[in-house]
N, C-alpha and C positions, 0 to 999 in steps of 0.2 A: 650850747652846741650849735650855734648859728652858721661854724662854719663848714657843717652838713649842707645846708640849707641854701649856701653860696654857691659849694661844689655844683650840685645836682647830679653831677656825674653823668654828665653827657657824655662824653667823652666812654666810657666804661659799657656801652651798648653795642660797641664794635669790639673785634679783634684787636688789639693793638701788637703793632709789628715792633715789621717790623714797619768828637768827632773826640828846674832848671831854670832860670831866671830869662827876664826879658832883654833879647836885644836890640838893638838901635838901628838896624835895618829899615824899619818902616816909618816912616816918618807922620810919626803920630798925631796928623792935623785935626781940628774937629771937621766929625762929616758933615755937617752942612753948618755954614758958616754965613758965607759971602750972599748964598745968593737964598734964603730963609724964605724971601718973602715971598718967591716967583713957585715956591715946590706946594706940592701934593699929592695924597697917595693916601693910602691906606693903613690908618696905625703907624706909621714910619715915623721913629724917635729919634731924639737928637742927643747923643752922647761925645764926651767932649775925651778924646785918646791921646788930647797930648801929654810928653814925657816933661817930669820935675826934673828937676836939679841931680836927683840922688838917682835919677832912672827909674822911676818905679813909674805910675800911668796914674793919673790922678781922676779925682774921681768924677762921675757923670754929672755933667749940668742939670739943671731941670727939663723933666723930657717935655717935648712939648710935638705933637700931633701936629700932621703935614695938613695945610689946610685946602677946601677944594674950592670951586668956584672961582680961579683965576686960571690964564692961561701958564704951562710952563714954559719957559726962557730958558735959553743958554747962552752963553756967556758971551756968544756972539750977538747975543736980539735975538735971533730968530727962535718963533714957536716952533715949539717938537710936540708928540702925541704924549697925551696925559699917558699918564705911570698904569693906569688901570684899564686901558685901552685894549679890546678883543681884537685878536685879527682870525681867522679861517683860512684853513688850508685845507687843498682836496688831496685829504691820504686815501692808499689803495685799503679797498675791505679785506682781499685778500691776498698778501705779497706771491704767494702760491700760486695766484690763480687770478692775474689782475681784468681780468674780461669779466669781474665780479661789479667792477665799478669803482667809488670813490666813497668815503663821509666825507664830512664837515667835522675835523680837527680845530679846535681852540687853540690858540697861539696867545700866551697873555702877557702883559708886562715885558714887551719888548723896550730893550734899553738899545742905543745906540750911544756910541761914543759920544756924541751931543748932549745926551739926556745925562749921561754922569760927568760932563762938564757942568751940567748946573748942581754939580753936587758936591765937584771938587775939581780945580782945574788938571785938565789934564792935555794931553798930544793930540794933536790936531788929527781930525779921521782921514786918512790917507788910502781907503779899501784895504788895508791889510787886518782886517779882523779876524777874533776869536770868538767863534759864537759859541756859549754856552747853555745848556739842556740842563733847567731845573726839574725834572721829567714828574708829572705830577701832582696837585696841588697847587696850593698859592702859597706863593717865599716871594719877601722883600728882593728887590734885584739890585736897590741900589747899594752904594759901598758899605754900606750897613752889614751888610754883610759878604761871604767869602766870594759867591757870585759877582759883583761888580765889584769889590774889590780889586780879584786877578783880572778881570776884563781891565778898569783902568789901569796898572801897572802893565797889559801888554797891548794896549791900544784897543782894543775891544768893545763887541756888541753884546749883548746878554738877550735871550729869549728864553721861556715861559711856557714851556708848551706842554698841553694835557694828555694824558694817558689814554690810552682808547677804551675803550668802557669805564670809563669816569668820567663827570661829571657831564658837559653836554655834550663830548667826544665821542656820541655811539655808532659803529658801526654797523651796529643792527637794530629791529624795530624791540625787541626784550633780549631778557638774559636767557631765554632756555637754553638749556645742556648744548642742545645742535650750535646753537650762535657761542657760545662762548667756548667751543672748540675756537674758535679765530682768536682767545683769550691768551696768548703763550707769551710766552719770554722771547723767542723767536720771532715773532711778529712785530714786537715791542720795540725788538734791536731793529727790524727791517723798516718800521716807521721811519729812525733815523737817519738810516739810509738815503730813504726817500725825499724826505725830508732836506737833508741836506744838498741832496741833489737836483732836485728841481723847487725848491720853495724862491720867488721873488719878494727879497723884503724890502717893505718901505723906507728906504736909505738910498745915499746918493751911490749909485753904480750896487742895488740890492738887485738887479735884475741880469748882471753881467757873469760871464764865464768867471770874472775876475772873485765872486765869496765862495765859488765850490772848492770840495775840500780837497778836491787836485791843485789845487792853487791857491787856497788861505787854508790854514789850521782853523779846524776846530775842537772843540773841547768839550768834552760830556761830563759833568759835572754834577752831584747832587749829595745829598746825603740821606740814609736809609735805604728804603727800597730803589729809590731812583740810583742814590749811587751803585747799588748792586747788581743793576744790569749791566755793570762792566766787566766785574768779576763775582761769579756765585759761589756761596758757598751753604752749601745744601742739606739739609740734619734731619731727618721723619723725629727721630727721637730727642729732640734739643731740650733737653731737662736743665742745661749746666745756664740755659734762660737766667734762673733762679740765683745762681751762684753769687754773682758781682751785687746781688739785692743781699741776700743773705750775709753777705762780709760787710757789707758798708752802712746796714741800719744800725742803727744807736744798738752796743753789744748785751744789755739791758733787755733790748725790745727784740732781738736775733732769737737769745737764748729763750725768752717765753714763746717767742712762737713755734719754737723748733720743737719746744717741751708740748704744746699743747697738742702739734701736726701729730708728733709722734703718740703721743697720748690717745689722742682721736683713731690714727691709725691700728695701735694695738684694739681699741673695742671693735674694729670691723674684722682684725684677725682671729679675735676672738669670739667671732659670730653673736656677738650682744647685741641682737639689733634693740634690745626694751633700754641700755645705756646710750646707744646710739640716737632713738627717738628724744629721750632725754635732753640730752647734749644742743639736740638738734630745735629740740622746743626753747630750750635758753636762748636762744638766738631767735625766736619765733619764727623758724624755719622748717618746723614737723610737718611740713606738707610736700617736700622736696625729695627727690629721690635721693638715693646717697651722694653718685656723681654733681649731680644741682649743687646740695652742700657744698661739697668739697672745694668746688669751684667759685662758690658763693665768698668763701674764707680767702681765696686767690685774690678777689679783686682790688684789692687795697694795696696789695703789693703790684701789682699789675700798671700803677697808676705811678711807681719809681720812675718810669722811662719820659715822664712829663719834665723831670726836674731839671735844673740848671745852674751852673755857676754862680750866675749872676744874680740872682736872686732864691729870696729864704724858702725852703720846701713849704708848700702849702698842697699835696697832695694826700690823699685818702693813706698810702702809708705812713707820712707823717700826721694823721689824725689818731691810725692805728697806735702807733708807738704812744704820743700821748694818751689815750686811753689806759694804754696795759699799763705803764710804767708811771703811771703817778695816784696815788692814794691822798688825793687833799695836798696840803704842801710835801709832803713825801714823795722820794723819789727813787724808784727803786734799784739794788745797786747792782752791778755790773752782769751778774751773772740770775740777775729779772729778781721778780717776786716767789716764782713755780707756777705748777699751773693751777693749783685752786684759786688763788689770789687772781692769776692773769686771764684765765677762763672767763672768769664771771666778768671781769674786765671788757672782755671780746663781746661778750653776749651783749654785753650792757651797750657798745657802742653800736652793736645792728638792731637791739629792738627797741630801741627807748621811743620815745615820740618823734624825735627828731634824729632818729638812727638811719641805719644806710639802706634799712630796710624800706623803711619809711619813704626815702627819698627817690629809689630808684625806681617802684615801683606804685606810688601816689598811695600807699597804702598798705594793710597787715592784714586784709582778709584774705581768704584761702582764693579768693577767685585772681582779687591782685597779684598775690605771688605768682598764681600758676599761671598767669598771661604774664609773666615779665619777663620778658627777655634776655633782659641784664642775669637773671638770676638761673636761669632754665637752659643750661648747657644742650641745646636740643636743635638740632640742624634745621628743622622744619619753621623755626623763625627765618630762616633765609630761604624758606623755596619760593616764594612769590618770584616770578618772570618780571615784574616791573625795574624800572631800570634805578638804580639805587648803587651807593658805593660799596655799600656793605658786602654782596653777594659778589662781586668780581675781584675781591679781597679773597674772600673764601674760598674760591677756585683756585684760586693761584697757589693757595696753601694745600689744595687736595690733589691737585692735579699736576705738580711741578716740583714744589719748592720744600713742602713738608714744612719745616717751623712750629711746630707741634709745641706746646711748653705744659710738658707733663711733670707730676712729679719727678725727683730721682728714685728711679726703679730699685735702689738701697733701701729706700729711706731714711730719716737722720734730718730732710732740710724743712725749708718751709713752705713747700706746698704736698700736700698726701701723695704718697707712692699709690695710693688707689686712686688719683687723679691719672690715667696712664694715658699709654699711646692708642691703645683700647677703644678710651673714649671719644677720643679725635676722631678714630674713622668710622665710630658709629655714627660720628657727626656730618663727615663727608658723605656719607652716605644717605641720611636722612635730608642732608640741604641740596644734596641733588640726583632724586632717584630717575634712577637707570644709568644714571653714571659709573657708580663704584660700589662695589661692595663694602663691607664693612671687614672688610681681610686686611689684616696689618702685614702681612707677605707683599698684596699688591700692591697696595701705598707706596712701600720701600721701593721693589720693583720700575714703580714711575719714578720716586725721587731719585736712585742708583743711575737713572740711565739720562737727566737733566745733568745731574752730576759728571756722568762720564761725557756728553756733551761738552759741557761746560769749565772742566779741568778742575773745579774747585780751588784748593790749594795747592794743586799739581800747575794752575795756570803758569807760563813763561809770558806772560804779558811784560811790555817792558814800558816805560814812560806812566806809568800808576804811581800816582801821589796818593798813600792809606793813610788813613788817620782815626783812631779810634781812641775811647776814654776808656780807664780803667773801670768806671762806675755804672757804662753802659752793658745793661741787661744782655745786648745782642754780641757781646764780643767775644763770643767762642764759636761763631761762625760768619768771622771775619779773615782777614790776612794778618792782623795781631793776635787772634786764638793763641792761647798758652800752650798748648799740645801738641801742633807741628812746629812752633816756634821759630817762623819763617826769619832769615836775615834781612837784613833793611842794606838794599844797594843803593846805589846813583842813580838808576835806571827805576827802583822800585822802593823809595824811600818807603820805610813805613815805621809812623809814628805814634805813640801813646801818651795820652793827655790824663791831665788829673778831672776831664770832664764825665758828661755823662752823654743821654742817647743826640747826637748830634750837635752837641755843646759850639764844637768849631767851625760850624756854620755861623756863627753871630757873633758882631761885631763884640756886643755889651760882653758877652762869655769872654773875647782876648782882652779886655780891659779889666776884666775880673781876674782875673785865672792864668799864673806867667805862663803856664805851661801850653797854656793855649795861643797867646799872645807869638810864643817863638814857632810853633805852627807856622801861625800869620807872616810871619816872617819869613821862615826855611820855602811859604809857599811860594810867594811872592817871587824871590830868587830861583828858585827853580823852574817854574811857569815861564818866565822871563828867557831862562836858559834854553828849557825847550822850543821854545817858540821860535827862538832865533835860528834853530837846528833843523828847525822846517825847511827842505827842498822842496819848492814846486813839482810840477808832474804836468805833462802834458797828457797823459792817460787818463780817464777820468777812474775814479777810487774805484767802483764798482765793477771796473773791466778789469783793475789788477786783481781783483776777490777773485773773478771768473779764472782767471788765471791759474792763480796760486793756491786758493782754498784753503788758506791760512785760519788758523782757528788762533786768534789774538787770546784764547781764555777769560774775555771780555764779551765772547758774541758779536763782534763788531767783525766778522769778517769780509763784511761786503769794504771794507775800510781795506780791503787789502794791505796791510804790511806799511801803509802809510803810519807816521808817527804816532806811536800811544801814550794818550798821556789822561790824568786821569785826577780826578780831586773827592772833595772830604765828606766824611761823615760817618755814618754807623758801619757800611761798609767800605766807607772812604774810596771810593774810587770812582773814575770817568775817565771816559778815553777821548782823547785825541786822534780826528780823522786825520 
């Protein structure tokens, strides 16, 4: 079981949040070719997209890592700024209330049209850019992926820039409650604004009239939560999380877990709690409250939203399915083992010596459990005031957005109905007292009125390119949800992939995955269209907002009514100023 041991399951300490055959539109060169020797960057692989004979995309070269220690070139000679290059920008602390002052914003991985010439020739920089907003974190910028991709195809710059209360982007000196009121969705969109309107970037004519977005397009891009500040879509109770997991695990390993949730859940129906300690000691977790449990049994399924096309599942739920569903060379058939067979299965993979117990928390005495965070659904792992990503994640989810991934209040799937929405706001409230109660009325209450804000699926945003996978955990509160069953315009294409959580973000997933691939393609074309449909303005964006007080259903309405347009990922959207 070494590949416990590999995991470690870092990753599983946090909340985790939250893109038909191939056509010939895109001209499938390899992404870095010509100029190999002048690049570097971080992790950035080299995958070879050209099309065979018979149309299909052949398969990856050997990847090989961008190397550093040389200056990079473009195809002109001239040195441009390494790929991994910080810049700082003075954002307001309070768009509300700007006599508050300024931070120090991160600005990273700014690409200009220069920089993805040395990656792929492309049209000479003429000032008519498209800047795009990878809105926090770190993502590849170059054509590797969807980001410099559509940048090259419409002449374009690409930037990088960090979220405010993330990583060294803080607006305040900690996180308490008072400071991370400046934590909204609202403030997030008003960055942009800002941002857009007086940032001077390093480029030729970066400091002129001529990159605001009264006079060039811009484009807000991202996937996940970044893409979702263009358009929200808002759930306190999002149980159907579980859904696109539940359909798409090996049907084998579905149907045992579904037998054992259910299983488990009738003993806490049935107030057993001497079967329930039982249960709980097989797994050597008899020191865990019930909810701990319950949530304990989640995290392997939790770890689906890592997966990808392009490569073979090596996450904690494909550890899980091998566990349950195989006995020595036996393998169990379609409809599992049951649950005694696949119980002891389960156990056996959380408490063996190299189990998840083991891993997550250095250890199986009572005192490691109860200080593990990973395992101990308990808010009070996030009250510390220090500044950390963790806890500005969890606001966002208590104070705005809900995202809640409880069981189905039915029961029937594969995380416990006694996993509720309950326990969530016992959780928002224990991770930030004096903030909230522990009232699931008032939770909904903040999420309902974010929502009515923000249009949800009522949005009329127009210029939004959606893109979501079937297989992604988050796609029932998106603009492909099966439930409002939105239609796909000219103005608001929206598309469904055989990927998973942000698949159509990467290059290596359209070379994988045709379904992805035509994405890549329908984007390209359309980006290109819109961009061209761009009217200048002599008003600057932010004076027609004042105007008009347009609500884009994007948040973006300091953008006045200027073009929307909008690109991919879990919530597949970004808007164009």
């Amino acid at each position: 079981m070494g590949t416990l041991n590999r995991l470690r399951l870092v990753s599983l300490c946090v909340l985790l949040l939250a893109y038909s055959s191939v056509v010939s539109a895109i001209d499938w060169k390899p992404y870095v070719e010509q100029y190999e020797e002048s690049l570097h960057g971080v992790d950035l692989r080299e995958f070879d997209f050209r099309r065979t004979s018979t149309g299909t995309v052949s398969k990856s070269v050997p990847a090989r890592v961008l190397r550093k220690g040389r200056p990079v070139i473009d195809v002109n000679g001239n040195t441009i700024p390494d790929y991994d290059k910080v810049y700082e920008f003075d954002q307001l602390i309070d768009h509300t209330n700007p006599g508050r002052g300024t931070f120090k914003m991160s600005t990273s991985q700014l690409l200009t049209a220069q920089v993805i010439y040395s990656v792929d020739t492309i049209c000479k920089l003429e000032f008519e850019l498209n800047v795009f907003f990878i809105q926090g974190g770190e993502f590849i910028l170059t054509n590797l992926t969807m980001p410099g991709f559509i940048a090259q195809s419409t002449n374009g710059a690409v930037i990088s820039i960090e979220h405010r209360f993330y990583g060294k982007s803080n607006p305040t000196p900690d996180l308490s409650v008072e400071n991370l009121k400046l934590h909204t969705i609202s403030q997030a969109l008003d960055d942009f604004v800002y941002f857009a309107e007086n940032v001077k970037l390093p480029m030729p004519g970066g400091d002129t009239e001529s990159i605001r977005p009264h006079r060039t397009p811009w484009i807000i891009m991202g996937g996940s939560y970044p893409g979702a500040l263009a358009v929200w879509m808002l759930e306190q109770n999002f149980w159907q999380y579980w859904t696109p997991i539940e359909k798409y695990l090996p049907a084998n390993c579905s149907a045992d877990v579904r037998a054992i949730i259910a299983h488990i859940d009738g003993v806490i129906d049935a107030g057993d709690q001497s079967r329930l300690n039982g249960i709980k000691t097989k797994f050597g977790l008899q020191n865990l409250s019930t909810v701990d449990f319950l949530n304990a049994l989640a995290i392997p399924l939790r770890t689906w939203q890592t997966r990808d096309v392009h490569i073979e599942p090596s996450d904690l739920s494909a550890l899980l399915c091998e566990f349950l569903e195989t006995r020595g060379d036996e393998i169990a058939p379609p409809t599992g083992w049951g649950v005694d067979i696949a119980l002891e299965n389960w156990a056996t993979m959380y408490s063996g010596d190299e189990g998840v117990v083991i891993s997550l928390c250095n250890g199986t005495s009572t005192e490691a459990i109860q200080n593990c965070s990973s395992l101990n659904y308990n808010g009070t792992s996030l009250s510390s005031t220090e500044h950390n990503d963790n806890r500005p994640w969890a606001w966002t989810l208590c104070y705005e957005t809900g995202w809640s991934q409880p069981g189905n209040p039915s029961g029937g799937g594969v995380v416990s109905k006694h996993f509720n929405v309950q326990a969530v706001a016992d959780y928002c409230r224990d991770a930030f007292p004096g903030a909230f109660t522990n009232s699931v009325p008032e939770w909904q209450t903040r999420v309902d009125k974010i929502t009515e804000q923000y249009k949800g699926w009522n949005t009329t945003a127009e210029r939004v390119f959606v893109v979501n996978g079937r297989r992604d955990p988050w796609l029932e509160v998106t603009l492909s949800a099966t439930v409002p069953n939105l239609a796909s315009t000219s103005q608001r294409p929206i598309y469904l992939t055989d990927g998973y959580h942000c698949s159509d973000m990467k290059g290596p997933s359209a070379e994988a995955d045709p379904s992805i691939a035509q994405v890549w393609t329908q984007a390209k074309i359309t980006f290109q269209r819109w961009v061209s449909e761009f009217k200048p303005s002599d008003t600057p964006a932010s004076a027609i907002a004042d105007r008009n007080q347009k609500n884009s259903g994007a948040g973006s309405v300091s953008f006045g009514g200027l073009a929307l347009l909008a690109m991919v990922g879990i919530f597949g959207v970004g808007t164009l100023i």
